[in-house]
N, CA, C and O atoms as CSV, one atom per row, in Angstrom:
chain,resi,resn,atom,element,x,y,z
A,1,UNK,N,N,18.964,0.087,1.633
A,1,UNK,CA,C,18.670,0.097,0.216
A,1,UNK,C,C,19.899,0.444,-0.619
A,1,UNK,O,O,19.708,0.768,-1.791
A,2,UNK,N,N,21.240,0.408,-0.097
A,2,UNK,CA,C,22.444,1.647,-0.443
A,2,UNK,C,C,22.625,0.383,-1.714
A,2,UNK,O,O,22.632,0.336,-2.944
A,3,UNK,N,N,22.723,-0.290,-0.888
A,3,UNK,CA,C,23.234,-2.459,-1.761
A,3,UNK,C,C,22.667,-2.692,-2.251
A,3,UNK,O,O,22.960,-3.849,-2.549
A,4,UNK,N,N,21.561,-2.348,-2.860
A,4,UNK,CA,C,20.403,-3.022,-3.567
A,4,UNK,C,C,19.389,-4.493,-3.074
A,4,UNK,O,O,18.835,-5.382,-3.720
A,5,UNK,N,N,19.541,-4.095,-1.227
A,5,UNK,CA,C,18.934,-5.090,-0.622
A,5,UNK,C,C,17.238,-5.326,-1.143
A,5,UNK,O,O,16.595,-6.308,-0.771
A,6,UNK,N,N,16.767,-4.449,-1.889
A,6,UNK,CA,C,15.699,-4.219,-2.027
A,6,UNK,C,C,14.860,-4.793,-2.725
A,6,UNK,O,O,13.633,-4.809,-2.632
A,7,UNK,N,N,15.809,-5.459,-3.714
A,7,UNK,CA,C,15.538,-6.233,-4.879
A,7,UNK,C,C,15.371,-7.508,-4.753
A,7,UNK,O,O,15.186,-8.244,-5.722
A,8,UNK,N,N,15.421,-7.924,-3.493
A,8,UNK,CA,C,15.122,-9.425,-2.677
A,8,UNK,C,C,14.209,-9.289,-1.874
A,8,UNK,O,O,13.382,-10.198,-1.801
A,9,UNK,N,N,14.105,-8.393,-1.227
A,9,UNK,CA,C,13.099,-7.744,0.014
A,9,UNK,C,C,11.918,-8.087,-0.256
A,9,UNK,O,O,11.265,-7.361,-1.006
A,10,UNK,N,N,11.214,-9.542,0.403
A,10,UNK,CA,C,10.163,-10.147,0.185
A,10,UNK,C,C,9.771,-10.753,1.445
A,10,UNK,O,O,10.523,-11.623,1.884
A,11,UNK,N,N,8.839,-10.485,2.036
A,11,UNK,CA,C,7.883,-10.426,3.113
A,11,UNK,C,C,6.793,-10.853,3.087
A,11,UNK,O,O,6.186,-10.894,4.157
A,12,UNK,N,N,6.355,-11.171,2.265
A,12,UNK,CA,C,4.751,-11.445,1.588
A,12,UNK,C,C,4.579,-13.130,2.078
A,12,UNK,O,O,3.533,-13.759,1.917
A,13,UNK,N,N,5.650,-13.616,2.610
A,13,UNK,CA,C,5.939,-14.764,3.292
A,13,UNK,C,C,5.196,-14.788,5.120
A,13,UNK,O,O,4.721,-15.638,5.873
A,14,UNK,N,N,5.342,-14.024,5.137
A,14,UNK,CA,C,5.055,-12.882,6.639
A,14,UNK,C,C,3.485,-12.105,6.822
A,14,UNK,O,O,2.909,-11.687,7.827
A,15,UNK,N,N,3.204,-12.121,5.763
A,15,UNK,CA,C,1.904,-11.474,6.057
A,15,UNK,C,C,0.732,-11.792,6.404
A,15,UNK,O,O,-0.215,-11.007,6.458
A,16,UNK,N,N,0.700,-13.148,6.708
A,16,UNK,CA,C,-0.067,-13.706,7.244
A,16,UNK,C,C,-0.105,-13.653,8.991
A,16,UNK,O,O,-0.917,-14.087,9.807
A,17,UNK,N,N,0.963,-13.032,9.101
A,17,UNK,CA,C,1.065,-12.673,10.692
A,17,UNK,C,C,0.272,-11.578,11.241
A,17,UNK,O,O,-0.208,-11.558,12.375
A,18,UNK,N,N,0.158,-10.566,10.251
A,18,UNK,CA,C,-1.297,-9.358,10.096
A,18,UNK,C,C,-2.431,-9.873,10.052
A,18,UNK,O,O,-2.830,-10.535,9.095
A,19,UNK,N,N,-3.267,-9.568,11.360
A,19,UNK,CA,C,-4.511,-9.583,11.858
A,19,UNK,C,C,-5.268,-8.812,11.931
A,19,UNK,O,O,-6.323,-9.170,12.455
A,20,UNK,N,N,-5.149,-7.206,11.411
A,20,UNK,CA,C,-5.607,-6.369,11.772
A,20,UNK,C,C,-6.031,-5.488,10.579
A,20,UNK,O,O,-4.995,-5.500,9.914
A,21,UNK,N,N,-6.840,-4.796,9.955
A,21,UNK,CA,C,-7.241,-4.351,8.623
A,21,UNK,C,C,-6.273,-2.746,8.494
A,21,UNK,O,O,-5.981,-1.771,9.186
A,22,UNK,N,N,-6.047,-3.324,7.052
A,22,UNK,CA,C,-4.684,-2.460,6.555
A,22,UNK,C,C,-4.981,-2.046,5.641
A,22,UNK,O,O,-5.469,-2.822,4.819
A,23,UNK,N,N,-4.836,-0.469,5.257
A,23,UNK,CA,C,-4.999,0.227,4.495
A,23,UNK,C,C,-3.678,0.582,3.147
A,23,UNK,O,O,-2.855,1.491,3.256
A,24,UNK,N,N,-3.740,-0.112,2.276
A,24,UNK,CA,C,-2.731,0.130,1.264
A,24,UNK,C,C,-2.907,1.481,-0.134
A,24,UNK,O,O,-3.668,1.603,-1.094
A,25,UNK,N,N,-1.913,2.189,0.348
A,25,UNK,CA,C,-2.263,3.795,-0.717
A,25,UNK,C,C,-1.203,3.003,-1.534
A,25,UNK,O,O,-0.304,2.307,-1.063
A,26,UNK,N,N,-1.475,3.238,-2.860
A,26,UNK,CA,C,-0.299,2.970,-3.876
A,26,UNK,C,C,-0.423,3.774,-4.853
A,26,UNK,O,O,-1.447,4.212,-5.376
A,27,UNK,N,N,0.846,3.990,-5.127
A,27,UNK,CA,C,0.809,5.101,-6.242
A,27,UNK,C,C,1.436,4.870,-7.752
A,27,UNK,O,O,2.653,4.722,-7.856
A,28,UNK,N,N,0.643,4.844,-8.846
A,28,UNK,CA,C,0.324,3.933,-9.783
A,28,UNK,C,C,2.393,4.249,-10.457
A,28,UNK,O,O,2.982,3.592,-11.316
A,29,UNK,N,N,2.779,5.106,-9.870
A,29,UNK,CA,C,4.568,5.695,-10.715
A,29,UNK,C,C,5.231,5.761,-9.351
A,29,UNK,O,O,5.819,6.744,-8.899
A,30,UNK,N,N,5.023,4.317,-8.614
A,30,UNK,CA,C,5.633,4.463,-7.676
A,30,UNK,C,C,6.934,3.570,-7.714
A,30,UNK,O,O,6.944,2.344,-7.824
A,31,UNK,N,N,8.301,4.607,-7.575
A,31,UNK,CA,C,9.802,3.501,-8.063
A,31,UNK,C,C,10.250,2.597,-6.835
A,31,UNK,O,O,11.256,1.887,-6.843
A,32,UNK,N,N,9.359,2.727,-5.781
A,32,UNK,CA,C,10.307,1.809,-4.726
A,32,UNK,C,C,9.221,0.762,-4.779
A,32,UNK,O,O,9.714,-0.364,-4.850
A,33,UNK,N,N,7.611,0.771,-4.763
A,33,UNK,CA,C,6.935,-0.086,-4.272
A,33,UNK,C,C,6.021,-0.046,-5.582
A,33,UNK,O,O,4.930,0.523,-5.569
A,34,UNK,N,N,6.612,-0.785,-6.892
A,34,UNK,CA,C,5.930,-0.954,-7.727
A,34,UNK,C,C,3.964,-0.866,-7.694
A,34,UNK,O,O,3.493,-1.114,-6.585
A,35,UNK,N,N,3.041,-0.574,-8.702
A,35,UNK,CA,C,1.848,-0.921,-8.201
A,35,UNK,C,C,1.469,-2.616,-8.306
A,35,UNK,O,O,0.390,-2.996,-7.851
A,36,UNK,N,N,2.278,-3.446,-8.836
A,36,UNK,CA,C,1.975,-4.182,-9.231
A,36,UNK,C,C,2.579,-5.363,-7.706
A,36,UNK,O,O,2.196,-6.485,-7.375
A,37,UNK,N,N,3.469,-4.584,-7.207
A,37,UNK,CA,C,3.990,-5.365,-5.871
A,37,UNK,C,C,3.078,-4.719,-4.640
A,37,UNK,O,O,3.078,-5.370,-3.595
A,38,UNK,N,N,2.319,-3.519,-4.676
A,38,UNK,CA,C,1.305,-3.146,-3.778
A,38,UNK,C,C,0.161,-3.806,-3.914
A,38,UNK,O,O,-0.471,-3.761,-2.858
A,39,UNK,N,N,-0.292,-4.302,-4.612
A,39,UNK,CA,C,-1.278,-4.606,-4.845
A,39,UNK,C,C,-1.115,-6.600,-4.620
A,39,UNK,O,O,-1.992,-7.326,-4.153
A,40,UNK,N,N,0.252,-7.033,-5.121
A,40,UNK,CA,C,0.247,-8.470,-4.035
A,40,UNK,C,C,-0.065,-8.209,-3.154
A,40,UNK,O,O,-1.238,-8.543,-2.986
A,41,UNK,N,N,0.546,-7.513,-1.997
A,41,UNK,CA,C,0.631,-7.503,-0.799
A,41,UNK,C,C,-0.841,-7.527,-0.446
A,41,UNK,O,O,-1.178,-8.408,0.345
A,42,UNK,N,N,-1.932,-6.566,-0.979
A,42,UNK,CA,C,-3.081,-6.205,-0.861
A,42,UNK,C,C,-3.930,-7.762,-1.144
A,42,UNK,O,O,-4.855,-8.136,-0.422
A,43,UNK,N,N,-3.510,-8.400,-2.104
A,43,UNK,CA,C,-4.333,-9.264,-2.607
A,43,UNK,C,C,-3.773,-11.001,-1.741
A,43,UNK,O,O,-4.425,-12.037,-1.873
A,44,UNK,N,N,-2.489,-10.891,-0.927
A,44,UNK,CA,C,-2.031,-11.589,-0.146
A,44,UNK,C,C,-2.822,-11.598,1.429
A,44,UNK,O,O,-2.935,-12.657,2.046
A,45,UNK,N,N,-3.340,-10.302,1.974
A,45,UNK,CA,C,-3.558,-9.625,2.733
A,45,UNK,C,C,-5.612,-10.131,2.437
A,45,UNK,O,O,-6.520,-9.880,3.228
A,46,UNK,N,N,-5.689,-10.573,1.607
A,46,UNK,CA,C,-7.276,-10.849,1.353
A,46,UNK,C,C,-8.212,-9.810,2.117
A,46,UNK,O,O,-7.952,-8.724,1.600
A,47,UNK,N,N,-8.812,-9.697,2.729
A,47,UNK,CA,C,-10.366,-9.342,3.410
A,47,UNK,C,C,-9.501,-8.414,4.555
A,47,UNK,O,O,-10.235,-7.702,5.241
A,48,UNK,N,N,-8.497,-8.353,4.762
A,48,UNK,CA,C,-8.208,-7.726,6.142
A,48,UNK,C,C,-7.463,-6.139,5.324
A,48,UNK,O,O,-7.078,-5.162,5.966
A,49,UNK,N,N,-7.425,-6.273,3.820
A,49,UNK,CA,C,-6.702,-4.956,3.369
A,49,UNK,C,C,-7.818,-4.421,2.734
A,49,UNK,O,O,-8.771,-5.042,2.263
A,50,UNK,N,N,-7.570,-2.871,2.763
A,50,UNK,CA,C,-8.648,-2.254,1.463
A,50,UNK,C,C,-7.129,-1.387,0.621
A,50,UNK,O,O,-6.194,-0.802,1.168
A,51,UNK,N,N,-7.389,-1.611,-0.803
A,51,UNK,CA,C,-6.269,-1.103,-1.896
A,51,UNK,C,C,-6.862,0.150,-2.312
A,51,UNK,O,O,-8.029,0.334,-2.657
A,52,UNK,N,N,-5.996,0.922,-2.245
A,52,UNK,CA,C,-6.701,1.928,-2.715
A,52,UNK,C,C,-5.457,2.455,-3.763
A,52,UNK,O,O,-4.347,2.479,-3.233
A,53,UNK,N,N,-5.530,2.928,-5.354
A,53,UNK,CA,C,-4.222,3.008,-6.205
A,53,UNK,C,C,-4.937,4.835,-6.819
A,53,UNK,O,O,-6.075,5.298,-6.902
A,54,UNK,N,N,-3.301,5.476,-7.179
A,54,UNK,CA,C,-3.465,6.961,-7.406
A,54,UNK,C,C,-2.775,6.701,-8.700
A,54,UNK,O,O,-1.704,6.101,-8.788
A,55,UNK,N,N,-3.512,7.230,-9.784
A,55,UNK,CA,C,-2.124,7.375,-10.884
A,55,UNK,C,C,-1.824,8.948,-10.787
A,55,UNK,O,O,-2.327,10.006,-10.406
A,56,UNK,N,N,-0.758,8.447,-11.338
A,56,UNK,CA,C,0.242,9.680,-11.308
A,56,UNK,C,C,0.642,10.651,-10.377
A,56,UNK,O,O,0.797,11.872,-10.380
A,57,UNK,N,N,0.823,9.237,-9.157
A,57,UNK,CA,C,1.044,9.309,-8.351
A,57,UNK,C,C,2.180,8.747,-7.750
A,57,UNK,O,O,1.814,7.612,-7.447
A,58,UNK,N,N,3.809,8.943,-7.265
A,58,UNK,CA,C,4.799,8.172,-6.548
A,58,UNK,C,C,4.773,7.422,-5.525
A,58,UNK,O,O,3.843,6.619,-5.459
A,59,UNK,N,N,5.475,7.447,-4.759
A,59,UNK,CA,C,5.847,6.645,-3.375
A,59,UNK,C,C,4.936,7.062,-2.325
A,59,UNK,O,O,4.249,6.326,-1.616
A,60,UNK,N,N,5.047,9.005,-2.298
A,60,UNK,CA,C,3.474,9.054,-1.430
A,60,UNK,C,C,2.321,9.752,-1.993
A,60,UNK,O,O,2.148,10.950,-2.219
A,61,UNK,N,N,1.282,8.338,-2.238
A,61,UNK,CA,C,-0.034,8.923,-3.188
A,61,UNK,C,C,-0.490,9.992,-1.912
A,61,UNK,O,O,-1.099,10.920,-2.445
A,62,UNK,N,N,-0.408,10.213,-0.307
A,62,UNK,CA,C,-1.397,10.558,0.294
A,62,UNK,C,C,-0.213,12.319,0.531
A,62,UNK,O,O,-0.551,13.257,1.254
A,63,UNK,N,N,0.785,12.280,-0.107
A,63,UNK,CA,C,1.415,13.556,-0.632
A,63,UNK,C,C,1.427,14.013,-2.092
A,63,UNK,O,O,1.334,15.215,-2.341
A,64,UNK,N,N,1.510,13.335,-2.821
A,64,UNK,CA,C,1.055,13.589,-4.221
A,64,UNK,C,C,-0.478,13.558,-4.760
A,64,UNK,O,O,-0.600,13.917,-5.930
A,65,UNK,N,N,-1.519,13.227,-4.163
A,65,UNK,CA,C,-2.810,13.828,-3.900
A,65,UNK,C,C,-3.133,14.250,-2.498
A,65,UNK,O,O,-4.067,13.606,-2.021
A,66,UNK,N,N,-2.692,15.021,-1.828
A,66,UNK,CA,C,-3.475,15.130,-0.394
A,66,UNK,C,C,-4.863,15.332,-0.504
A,66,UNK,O,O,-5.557,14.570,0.170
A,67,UNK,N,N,-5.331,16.025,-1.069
A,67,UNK,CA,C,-6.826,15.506,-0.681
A,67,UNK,C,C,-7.647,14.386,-1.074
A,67,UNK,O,O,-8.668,14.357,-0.388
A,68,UNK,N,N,-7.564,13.148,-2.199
A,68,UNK,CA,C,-7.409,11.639,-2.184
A,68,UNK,C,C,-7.053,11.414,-1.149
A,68,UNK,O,O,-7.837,11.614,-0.222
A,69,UNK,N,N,-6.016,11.016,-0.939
A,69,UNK,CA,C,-5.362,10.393,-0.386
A,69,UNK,C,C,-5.598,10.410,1.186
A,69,UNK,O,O,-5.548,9.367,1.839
A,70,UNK,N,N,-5.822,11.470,1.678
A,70,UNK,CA,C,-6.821,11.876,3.001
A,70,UNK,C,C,-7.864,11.667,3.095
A,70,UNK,O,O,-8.344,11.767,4.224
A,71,UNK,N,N,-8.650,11.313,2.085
A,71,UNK,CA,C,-10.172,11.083,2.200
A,71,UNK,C,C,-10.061,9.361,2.233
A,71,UNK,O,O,-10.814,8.638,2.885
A,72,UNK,N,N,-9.116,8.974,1.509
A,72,UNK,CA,C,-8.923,7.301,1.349
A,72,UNK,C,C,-8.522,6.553,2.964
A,72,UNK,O,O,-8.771,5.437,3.421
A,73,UNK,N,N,-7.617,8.042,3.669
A,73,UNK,CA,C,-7.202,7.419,5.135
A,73,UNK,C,C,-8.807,7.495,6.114
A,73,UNK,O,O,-9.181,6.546,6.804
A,74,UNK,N,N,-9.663,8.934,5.968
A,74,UNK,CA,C,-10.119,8.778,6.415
A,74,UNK,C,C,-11.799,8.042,6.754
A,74,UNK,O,O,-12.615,8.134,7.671
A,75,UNK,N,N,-11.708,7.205,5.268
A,75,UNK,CA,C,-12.595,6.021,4.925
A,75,UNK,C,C,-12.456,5.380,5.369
A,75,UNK,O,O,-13.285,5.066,6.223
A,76,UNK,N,N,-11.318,4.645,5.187
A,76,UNK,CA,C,-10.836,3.515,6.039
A,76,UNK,C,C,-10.704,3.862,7.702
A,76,UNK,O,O,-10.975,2.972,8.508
A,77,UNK,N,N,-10.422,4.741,8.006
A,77,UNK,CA,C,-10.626,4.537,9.471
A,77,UNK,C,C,-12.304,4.945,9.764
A,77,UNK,O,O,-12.398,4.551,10.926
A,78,UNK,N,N,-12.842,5.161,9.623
A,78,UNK,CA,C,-14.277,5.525,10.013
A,78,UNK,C,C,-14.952,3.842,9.682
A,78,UNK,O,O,-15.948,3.412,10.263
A,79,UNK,N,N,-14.225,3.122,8.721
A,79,UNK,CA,C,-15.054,1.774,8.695
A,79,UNK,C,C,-13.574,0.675,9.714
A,79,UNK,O,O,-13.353,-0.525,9.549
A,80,UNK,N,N,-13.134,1.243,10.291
A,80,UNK,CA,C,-12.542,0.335,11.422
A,80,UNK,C,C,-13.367,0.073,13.102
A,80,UNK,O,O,-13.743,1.043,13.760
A,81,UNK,N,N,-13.491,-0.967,13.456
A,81,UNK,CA,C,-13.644,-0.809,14.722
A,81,UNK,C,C,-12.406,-1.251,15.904
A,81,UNK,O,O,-12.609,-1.076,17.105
């Protein structure tokens, strides 16, 4: 990220290679992973993601709310098989 590789860093090309249901925390003041680029991914990701968004929340909603953000992990895994 030193180069500003980050600002190209697009994968969403790729995500169709995910088969497996993915849990996306986003955090609505988040500076690396915009909410608005979490929520492609989520909406790229169709039926196999659940989105879950924190405001006022950064980079980690499931550290900047721990108890959200723990209850959001442990939703989603209790509806995984």
């Amino acid at each position: 990220m030193v180069t500003g590789e980050h600002h190209h860093f697009d994968l969403r090309d790729e995500l169709d290679r995910i088969s497996s249901p993915s849990l996306i925390l986003a955090g609505e003041r988040d500076p690396v992973i915009p909410i608005d680029g979490a929520n492609a991914v989520a909406e790229a990701l169709g039926n196999r993601a659940r989105f879950v968004s924190f405001p006022d929340c950064g980079h980690g909603a499931w550290r900047d709310q721990p108890v959200a953000g723990l209850a959001a992990m442990g939703s989603f895994m209790e509806g995984v098989d």
